[in-house]
The first five atom37 places (N, CA, C, CB, O) and aatype in JSON, in Angstrom:
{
  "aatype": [20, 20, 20, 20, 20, 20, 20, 20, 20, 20, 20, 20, 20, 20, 20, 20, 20, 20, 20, 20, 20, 20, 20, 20, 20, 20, 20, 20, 20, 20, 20, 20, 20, 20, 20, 20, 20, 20, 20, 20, 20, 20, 20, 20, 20, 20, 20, 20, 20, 20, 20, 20, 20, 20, 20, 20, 20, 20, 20, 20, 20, 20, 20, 20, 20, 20, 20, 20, 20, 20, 20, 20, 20, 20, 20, 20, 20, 20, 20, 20, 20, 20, 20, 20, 20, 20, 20, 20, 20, 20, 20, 20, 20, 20, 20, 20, 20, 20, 20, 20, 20, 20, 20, 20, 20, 20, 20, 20, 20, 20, 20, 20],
  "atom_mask": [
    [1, 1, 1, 1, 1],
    [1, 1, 1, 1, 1],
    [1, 1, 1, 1, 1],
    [1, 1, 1, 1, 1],
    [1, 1, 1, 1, 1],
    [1, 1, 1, 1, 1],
    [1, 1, 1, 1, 1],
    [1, 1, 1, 1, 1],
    [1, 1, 1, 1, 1],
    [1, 1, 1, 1, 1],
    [1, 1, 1, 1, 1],
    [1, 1, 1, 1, 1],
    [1, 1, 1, 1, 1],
    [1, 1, 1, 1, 1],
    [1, 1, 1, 1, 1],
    [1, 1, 1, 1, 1],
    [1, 1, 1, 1, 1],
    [1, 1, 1, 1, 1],
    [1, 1, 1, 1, 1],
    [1, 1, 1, 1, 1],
    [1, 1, 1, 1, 1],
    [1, 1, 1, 1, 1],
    [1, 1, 1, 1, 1],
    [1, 1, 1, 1, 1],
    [1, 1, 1, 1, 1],
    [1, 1, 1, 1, 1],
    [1, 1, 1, 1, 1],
    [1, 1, 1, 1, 1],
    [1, 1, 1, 1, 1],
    [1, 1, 1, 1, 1],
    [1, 1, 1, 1, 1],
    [1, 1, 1, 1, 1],
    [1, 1, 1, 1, 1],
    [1, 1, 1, 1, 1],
    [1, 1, 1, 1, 1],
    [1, 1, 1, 1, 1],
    [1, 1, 1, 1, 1],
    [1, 1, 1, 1, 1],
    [1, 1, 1, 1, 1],
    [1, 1, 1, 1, 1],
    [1, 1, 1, 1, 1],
    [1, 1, 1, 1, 1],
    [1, 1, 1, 1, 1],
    [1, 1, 1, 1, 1],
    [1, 1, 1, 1, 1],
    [1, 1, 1, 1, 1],
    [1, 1, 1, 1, 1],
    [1, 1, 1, 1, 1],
    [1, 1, 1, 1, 1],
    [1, 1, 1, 1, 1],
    [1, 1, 1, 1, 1],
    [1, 1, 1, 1, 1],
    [1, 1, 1, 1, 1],
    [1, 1, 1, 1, 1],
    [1, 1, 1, 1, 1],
    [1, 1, 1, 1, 1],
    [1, 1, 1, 1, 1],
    [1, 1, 1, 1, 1],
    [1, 1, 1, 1, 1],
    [1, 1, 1, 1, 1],
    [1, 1, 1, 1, 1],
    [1, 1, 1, 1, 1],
    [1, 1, 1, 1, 1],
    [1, 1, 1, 1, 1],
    [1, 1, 1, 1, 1],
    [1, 1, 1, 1, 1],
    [1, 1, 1, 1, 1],
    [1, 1, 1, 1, 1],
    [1, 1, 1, 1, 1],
    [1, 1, 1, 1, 1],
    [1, 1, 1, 1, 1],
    [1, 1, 1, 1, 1],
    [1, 1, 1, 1, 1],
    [1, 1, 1, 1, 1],
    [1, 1, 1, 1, 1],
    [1, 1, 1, 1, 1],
    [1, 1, 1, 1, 1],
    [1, 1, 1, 1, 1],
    [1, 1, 1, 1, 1],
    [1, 1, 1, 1, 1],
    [1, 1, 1, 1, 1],
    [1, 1, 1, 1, 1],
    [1, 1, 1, 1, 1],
    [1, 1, 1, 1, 1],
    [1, 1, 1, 1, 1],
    [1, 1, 1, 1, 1],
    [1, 1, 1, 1, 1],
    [1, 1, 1, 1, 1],
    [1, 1, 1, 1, 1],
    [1, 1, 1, 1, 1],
    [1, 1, 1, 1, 1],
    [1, 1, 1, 1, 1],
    [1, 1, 1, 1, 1],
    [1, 1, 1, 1, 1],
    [1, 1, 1, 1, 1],
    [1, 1, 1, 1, 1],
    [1, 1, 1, 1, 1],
    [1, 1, 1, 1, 1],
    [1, 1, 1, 1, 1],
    [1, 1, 1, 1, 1],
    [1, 1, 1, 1, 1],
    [1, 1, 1, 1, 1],
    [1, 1, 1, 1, 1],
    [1, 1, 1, 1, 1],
    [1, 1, 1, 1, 1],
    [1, 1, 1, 1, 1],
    [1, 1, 1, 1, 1],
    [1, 1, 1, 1, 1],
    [1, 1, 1, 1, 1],
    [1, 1, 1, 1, 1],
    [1, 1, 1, 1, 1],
    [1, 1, 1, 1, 1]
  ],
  "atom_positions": [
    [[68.88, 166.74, 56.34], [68.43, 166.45, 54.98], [67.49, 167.56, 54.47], [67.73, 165.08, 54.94], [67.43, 167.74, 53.26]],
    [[66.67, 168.4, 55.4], [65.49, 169.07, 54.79], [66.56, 169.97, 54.67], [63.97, 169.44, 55.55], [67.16, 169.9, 53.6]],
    [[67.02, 170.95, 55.64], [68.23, 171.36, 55.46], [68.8, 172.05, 54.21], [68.83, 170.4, 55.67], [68.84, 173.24, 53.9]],
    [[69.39, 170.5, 53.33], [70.01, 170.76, 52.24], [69.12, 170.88, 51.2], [70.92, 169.89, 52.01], [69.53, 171.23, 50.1]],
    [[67.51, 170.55, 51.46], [66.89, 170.5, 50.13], [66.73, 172.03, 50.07], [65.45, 169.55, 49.96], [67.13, 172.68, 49.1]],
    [[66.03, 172.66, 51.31], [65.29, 174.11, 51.58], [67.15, 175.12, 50.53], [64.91, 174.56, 54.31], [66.98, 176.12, 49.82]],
    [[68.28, 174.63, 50.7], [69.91, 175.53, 50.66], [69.71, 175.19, 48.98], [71.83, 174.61, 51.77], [69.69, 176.18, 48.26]],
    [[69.56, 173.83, 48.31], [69.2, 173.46, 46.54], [68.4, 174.9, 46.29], [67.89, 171.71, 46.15], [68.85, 176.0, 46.0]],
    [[66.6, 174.31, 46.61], [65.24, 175.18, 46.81], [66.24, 176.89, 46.57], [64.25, 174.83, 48.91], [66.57, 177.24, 45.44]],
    [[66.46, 177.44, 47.39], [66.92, 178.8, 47.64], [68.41, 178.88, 46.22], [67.5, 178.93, 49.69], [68.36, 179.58, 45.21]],
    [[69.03, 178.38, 46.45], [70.14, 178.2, 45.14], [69.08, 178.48, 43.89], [71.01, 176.35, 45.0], [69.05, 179.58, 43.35]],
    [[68.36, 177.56, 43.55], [67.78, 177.73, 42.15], [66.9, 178.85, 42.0], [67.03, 176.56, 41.72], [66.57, 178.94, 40.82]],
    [[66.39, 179.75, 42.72], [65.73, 180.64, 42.56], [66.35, 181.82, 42.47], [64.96, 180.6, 43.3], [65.87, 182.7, 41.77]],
    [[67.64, 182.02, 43.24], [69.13, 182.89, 42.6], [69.41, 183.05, 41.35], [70.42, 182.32, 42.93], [69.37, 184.11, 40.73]],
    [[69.82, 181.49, 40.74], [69.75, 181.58, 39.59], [68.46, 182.03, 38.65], [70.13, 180.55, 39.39], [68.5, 182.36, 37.46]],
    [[67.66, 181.99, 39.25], [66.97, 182.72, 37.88], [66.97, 183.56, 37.72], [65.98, 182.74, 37.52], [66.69, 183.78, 36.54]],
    [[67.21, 184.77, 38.5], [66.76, 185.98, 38.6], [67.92, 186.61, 37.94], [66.37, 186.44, 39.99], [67.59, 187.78, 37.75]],
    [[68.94, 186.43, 37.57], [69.91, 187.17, 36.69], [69.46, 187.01, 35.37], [71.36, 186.69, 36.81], [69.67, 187.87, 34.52]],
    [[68.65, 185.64, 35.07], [68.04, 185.51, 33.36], [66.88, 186.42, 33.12], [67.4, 183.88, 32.93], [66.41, 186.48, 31.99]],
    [[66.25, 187.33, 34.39], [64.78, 187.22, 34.4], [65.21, 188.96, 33.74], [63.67, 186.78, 36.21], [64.6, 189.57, 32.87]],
    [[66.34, 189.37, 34.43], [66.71, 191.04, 34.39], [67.3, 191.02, 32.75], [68.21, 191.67, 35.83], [66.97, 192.03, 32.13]],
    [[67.91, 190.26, 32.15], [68.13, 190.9, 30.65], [67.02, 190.57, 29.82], [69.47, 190.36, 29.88], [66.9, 191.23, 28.78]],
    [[66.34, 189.83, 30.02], [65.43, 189.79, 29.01], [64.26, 190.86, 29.17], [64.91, 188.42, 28.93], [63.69, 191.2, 28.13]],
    [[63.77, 191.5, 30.54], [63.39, 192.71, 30.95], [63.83, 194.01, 29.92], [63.95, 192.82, 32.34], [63.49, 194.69, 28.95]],
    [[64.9, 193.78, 30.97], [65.74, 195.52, 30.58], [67.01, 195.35, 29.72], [66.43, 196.46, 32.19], [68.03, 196.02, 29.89]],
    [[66.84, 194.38, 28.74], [68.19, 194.27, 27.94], [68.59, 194.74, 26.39], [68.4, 192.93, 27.91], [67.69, 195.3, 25.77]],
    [[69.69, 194.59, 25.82], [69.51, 195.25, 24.45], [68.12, 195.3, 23.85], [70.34, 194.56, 23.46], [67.62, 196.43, 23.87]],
    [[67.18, 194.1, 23.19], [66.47, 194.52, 22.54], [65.45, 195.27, 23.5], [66.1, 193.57, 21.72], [64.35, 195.07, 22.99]],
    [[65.36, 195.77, 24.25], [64.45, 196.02, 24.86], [64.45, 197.6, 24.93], [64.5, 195.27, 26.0], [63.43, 198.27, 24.74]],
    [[65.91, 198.22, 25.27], [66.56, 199.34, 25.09], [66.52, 200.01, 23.26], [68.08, 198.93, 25.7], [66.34, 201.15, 22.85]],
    [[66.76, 198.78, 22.58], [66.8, 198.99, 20.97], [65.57, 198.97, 20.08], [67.62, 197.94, 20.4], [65.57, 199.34, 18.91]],
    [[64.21, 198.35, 20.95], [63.0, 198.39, 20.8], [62.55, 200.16, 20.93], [62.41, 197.31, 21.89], [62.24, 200.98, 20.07]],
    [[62.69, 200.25, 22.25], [62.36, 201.63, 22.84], [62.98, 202.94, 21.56], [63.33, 201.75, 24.62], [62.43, 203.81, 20.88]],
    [[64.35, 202.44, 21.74], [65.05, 203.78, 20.75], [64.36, 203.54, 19.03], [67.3, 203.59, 20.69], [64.43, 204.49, 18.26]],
    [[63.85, 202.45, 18.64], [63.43, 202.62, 17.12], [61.86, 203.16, 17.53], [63.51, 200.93, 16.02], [61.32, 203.82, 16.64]],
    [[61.24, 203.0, 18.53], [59.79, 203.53, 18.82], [59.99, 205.19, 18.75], [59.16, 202.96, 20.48], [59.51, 206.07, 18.03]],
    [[61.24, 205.14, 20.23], [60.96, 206.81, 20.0], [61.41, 207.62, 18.57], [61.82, 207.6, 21.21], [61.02, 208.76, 18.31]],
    [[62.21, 206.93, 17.79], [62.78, 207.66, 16.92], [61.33, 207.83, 15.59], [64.38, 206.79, 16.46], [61.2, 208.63, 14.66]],
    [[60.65, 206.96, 15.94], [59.52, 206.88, 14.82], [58.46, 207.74, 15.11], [58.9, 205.48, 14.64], [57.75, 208.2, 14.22]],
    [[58.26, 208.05, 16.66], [57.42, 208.72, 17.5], [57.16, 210.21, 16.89], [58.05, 208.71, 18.92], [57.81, 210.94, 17.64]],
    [[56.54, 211.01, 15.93], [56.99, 212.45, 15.73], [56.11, 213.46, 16.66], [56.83, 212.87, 14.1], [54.89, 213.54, 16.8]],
    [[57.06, 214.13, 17.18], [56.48, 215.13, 17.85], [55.29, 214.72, 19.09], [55.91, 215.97, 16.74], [54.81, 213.6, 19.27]],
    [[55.04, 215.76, 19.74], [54.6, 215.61, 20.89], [53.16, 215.07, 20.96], [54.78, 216.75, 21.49], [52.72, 214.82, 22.08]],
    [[52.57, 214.92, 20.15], [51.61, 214.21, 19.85], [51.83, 212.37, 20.39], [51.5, 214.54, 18.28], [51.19, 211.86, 21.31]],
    [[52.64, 211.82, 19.73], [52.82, 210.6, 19.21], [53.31, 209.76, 20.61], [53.91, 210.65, 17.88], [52.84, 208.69, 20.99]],
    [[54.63, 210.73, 21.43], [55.21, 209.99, 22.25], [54.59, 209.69, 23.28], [56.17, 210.37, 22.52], [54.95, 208.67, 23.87]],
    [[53.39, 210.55, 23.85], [52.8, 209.71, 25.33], [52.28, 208.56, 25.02], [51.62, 210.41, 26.21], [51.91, 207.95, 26.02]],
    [[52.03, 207.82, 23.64], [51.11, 206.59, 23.61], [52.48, 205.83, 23.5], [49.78, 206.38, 22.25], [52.31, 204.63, 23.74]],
    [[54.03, 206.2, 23.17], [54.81, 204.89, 23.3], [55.58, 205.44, 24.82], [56.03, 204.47, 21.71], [56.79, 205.61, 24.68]],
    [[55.01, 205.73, 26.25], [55.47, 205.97, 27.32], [54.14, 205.05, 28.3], [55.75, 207.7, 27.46], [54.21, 204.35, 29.31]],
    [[52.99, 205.48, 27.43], [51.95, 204.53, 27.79], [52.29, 203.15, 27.6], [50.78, 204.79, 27.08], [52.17, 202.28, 28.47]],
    [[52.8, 202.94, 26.25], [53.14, 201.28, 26.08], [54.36, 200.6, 27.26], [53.89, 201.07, 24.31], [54.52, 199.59, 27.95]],
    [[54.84, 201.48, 27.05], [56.31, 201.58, 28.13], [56.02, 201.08, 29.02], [56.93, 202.86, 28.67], [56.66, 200.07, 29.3]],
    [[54.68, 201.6, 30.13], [54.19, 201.6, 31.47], [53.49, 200.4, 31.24], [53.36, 202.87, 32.0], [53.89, 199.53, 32.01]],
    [[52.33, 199.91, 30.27], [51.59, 198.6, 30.02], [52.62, 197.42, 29.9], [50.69, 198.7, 28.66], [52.49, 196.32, 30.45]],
    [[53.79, 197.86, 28.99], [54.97, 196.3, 29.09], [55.26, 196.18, 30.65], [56.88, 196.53, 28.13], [54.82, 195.26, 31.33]],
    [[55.96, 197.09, 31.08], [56.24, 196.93, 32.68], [55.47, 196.16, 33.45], [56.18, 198.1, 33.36], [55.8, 195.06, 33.9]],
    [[54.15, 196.86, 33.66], [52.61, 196.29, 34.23], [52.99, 194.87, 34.07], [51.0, 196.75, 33.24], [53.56, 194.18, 34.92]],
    [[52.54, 194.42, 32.64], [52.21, 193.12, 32.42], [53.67, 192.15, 33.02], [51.82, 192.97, 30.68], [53.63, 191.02, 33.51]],
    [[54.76, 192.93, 32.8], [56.19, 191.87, 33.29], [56.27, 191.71, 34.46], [57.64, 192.3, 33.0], [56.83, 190.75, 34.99]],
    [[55.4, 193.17, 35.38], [55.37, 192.53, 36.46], [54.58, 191.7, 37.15], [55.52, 193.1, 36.98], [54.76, 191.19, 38.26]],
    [[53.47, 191.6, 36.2], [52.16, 190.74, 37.08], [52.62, 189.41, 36.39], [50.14, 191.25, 36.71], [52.26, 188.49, 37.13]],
    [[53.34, 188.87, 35.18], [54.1, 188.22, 34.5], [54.69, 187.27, 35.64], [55.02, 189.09, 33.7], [54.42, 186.09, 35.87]],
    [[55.34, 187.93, 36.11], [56.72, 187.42, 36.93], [56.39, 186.93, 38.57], [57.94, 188.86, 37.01], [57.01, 186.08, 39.2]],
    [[55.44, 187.61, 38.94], [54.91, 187.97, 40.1], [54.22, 186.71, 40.16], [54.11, 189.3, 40.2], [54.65, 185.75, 40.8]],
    [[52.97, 186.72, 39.37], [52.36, 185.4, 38.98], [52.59, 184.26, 38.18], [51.53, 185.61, 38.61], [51.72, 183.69, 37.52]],
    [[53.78, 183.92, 38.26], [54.69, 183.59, 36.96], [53.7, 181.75, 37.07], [57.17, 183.71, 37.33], [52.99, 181.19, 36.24]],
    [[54.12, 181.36, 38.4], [53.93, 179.74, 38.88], [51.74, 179.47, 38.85], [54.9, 179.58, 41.2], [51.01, 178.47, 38.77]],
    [[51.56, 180.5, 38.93], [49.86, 180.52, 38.63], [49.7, 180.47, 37.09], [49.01, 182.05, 39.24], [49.0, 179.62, 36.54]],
    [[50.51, 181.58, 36.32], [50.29, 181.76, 34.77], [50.52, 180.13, 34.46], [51.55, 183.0, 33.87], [49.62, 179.56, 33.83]],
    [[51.99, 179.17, 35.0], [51.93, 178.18, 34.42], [51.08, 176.87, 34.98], [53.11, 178.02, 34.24], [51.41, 175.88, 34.33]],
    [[50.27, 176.62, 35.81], [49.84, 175.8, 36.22], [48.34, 175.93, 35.65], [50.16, 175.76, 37.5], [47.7, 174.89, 35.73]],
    [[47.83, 176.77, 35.23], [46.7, 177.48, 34.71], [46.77, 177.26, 32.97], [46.8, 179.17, 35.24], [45.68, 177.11, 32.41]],
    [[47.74, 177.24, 32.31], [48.27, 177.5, 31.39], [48.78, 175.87, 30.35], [49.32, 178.48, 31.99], [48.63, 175.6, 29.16]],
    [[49.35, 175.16, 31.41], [49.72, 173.88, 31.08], [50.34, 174.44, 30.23], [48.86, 172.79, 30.76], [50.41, 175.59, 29.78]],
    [[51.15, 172.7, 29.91], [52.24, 172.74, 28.46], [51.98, 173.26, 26.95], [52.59, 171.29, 28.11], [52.69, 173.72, 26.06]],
    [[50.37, 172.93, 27.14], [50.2, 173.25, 25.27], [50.11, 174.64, 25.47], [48.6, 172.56, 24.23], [50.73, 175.4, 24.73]],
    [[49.22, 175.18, 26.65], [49.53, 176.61, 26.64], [50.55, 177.41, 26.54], [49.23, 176.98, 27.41], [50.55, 178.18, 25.57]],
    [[51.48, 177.44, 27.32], [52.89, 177.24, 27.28], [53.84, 177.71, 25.99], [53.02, 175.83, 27.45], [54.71, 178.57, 25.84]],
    [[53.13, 176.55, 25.0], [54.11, 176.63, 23.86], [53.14, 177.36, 22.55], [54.77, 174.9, 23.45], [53.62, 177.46, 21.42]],
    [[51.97, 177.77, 22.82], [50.84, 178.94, 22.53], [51.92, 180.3, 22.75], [49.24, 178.91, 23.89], [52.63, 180.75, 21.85]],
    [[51.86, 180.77, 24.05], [52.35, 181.31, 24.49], [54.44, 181.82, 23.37], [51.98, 180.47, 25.86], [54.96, 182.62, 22.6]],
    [[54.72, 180.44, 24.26], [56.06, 180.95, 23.5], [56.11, 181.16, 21.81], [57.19, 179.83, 23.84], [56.75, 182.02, 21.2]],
    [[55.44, 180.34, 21.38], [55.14, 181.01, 20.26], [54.74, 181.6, 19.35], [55.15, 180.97, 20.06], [54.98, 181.44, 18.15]],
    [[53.9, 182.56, 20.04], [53.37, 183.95, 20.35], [54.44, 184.87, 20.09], [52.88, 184.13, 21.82], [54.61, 185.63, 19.14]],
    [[55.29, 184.62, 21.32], [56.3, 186.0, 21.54], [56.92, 186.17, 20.48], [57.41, 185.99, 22.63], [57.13, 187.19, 19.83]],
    [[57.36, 184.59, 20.25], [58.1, 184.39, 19.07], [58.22, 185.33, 18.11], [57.7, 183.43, 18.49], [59.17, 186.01, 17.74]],
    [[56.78, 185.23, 17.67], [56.33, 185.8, 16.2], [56.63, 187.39, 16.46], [54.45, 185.47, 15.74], [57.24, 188.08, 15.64]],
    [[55.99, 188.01, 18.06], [55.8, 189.15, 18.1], [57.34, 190.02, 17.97], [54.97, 189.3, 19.3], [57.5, 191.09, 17.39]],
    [[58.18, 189.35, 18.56], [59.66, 189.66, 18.6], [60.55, 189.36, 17.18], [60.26, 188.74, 19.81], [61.7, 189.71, 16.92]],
    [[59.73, 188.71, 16.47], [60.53, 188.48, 14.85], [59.78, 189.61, 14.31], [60.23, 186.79, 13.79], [60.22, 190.16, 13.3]],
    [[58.36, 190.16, 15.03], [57.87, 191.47, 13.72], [58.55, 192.42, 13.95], [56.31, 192.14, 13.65], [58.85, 193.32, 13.16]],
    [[58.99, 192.26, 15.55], [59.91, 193.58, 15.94], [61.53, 193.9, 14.89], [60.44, 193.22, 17.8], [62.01, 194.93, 14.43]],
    [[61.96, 192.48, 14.84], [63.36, 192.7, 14.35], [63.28, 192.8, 13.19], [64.32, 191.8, 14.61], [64.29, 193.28, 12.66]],
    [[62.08, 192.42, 12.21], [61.76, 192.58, 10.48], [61.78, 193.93, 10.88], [60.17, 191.89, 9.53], [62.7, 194.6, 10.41]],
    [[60.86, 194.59, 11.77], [60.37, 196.12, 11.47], [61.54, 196.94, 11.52], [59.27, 196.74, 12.54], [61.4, 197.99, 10.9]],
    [[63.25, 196.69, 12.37], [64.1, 197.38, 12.55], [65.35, 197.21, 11.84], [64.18, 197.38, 13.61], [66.39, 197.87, 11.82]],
    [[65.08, 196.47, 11.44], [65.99, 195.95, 9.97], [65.73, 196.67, 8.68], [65.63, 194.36, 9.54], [66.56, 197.25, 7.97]],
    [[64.2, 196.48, 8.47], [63.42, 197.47, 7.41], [63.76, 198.89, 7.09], [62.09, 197.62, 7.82], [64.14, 199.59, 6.15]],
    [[63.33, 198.96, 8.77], [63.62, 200.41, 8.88], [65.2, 200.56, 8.34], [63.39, 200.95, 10.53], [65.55, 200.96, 7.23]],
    [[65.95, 200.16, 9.31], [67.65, 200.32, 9.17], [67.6, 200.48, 7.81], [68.76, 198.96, 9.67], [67.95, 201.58, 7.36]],
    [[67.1, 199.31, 6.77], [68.21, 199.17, 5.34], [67.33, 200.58, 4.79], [68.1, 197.23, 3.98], [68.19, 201.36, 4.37]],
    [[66.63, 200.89, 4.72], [65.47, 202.23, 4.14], [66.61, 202.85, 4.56], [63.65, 202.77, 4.89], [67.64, 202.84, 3.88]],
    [[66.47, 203.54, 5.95], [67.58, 204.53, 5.71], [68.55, 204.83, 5.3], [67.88, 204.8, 6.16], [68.85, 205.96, 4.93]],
    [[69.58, 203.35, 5.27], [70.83, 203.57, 4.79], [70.74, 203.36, 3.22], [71.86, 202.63, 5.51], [71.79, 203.42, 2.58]],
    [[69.43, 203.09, 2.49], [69.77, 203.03, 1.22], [69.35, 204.19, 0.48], [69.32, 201.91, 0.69], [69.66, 204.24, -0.71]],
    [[68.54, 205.34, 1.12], [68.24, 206.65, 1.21], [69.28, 207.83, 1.22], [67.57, 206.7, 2.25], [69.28, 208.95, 0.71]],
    [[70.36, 206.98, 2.17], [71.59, 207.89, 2.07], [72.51, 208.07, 1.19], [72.25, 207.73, 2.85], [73.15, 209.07, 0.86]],
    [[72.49, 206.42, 0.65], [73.24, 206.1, -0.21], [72.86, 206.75, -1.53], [73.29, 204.82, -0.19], [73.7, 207.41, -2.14]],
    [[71.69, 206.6, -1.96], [70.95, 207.23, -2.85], [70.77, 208.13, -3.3], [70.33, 207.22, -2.79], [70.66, 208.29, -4.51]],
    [[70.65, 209.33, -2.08], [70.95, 210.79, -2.43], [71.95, 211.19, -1.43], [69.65, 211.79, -2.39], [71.88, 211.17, -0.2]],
    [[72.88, 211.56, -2.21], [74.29, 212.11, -1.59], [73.92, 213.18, -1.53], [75.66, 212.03, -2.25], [74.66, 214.07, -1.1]]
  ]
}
C-alpha cells in the first residue's frame, strides 16, 4: 500500500515539471526578451535588460526551488495577491507589445 502511494507521490511531481518549463522558457518569454532587446538602443541600454534577464532567472529559481515554503507562508489570500499581481504585470507586457506592434505597422503604412 505505501508502495503505491510513494509510485502516485512520484507520478505527480513528473507531471508538473513539463508545465513548470513553458511558462519559464516559452513563447512569451522568448517574445518578451525580443521586444526588450529590440527597444534596447545601443550598447548603453542592453546590459540592464541582460541584468533583468539574470534577476528573472534568480527569482524563478528561488521561485521554484522554494515553491512549497513560498506557499505555506503565503496562504490562499496571498496566493491570489500574488496571482493577481502577475496578472496585471503580464497584461502590461502584452498592452506594451501590441502598442508597440500597431505604431509600427501604422508608421509604415503611413509613409510609404
Amino acid at each position: 500500500m505505501e508502495a503505491n502511494t510513494r509510485a502516485r507521490e512520484e507520478l505527480e511531481d513528473v507531471a508538473v515539471v513539463p508545465l513548470a518549463f513553458p511558462l519559464t522558457a516559452g513563447p512569451s518569454s522568448i517574445t518578451t526578451l525580443m521586444l526588450l532587446m529590440s527597444q534596447a538602443s545601443g550598447l548603453v541600454e542592453r546590459p540592464f535588460v541582460f541584468a533583468a534577464i539574470f534577476v528573472s532567472v534568480l527569482l524563478s529559481h528561488l521561485g521554484i526551488t522554494y515553491a512549497d515554503r513560498l506557499v505555506s507562508r503565503l496562504g490562499t489570500e496571498g496566493l491570489h495577491v500574488v496571482t493577481k499581481t502577475m496578472a496585471i504585470i503580464v497584461l502590461a507586457i502584452a498592452v506594451q507589445s501590441l502598442t508597440k506592434g500597431a505604431t509600427d505597422v501604422a508608421g509604415h503604412i503611413l509613409r510609404p
